[in-house]
C-alpha positions in Angstrom: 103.2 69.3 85.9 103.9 68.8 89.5 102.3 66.0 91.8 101.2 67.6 95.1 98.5 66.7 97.3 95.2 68.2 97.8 94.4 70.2 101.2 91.3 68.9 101.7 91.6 64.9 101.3 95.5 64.2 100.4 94.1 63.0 96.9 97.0 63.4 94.8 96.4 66.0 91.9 98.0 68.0 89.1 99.3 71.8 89.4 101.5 73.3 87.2 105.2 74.2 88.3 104.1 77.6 88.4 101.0 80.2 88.3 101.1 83.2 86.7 98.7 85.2 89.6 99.5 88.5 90.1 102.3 88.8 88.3 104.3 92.3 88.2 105.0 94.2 85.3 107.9 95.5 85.7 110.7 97.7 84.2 113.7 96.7 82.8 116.6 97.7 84.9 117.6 99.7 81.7 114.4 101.8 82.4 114.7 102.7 86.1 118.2 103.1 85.8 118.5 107.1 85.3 116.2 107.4 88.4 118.7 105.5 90.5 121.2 107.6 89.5 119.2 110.6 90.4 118.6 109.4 93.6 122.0 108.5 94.1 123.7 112.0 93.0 120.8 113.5 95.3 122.3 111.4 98.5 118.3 111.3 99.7 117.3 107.9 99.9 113.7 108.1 101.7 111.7 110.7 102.5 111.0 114.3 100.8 113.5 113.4 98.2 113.5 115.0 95.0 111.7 112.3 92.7 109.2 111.9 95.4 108.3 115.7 95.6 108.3 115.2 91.3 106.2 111.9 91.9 103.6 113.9 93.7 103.7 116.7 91.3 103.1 114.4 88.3 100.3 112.9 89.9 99.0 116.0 91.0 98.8 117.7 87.0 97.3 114.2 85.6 94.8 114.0 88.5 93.6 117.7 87.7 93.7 120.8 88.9 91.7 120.6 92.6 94.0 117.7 93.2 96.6 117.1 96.2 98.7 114.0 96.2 100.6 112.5 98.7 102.9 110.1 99.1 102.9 107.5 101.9 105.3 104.6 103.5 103.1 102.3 104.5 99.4 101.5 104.2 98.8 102.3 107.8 100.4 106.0 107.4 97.9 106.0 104.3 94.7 105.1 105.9 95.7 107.7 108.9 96.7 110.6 106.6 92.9 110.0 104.5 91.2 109.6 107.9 92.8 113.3 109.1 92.2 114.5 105.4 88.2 113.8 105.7 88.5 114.9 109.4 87.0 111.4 110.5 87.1 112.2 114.3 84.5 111.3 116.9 81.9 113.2 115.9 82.2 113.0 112.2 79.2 112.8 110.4 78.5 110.6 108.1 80.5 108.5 110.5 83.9 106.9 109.0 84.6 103.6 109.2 87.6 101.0 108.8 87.5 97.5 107.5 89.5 94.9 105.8 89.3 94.3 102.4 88.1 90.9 102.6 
């Protein structure tokens, strides 16, 4: 246990060293490693590579068959791309909004 104070009224209290929130599971190096070595012999290192186009695809025959997937490089190019995909212009209707998740 580590002493740290408390944000509120400097109280002193007890918190553990560390907090398991949101933790990642991730692969072993082991794992990912034959993908970085696809992507390596490939020479594409961003977009419209090979294991993206086969990322898509994958997700495309698990999602079923009326189903498109794309890929995206930030959650900004995201929310665009799904706002063009329901056609969410001015006159939209049902209107489409935007807001936070909080």
């Amino acid at each position: 246990m580590v002493r740290t104070a408390s944000v509120f009224d400097q109280t002193p209290v007890f918190a553990p060293e560390w907090l398991p929130v949101a933790r990642p599971h991730m692969p072993s190096a082991d794992a990912i490693l034959p993908y970085l070595e696809r992507i390596d012999a490939s020479r594409q290192y961003s977009k419209f590579g090979p294991l993206v186009c086969e990322l898509e695809n994958r997700l495309e025959e698990r999602l079923g068959p009326d189903a498109h997937a794309v890929t995206a490089s930030s959650g900004t190019s995201a929310l665009v791309l799904a706002l063009m995909a329901l056609d969410c212009s001015g006159g939209a209707s049902p209107p489409c909004r935007l807001g936070p998740s909080w």
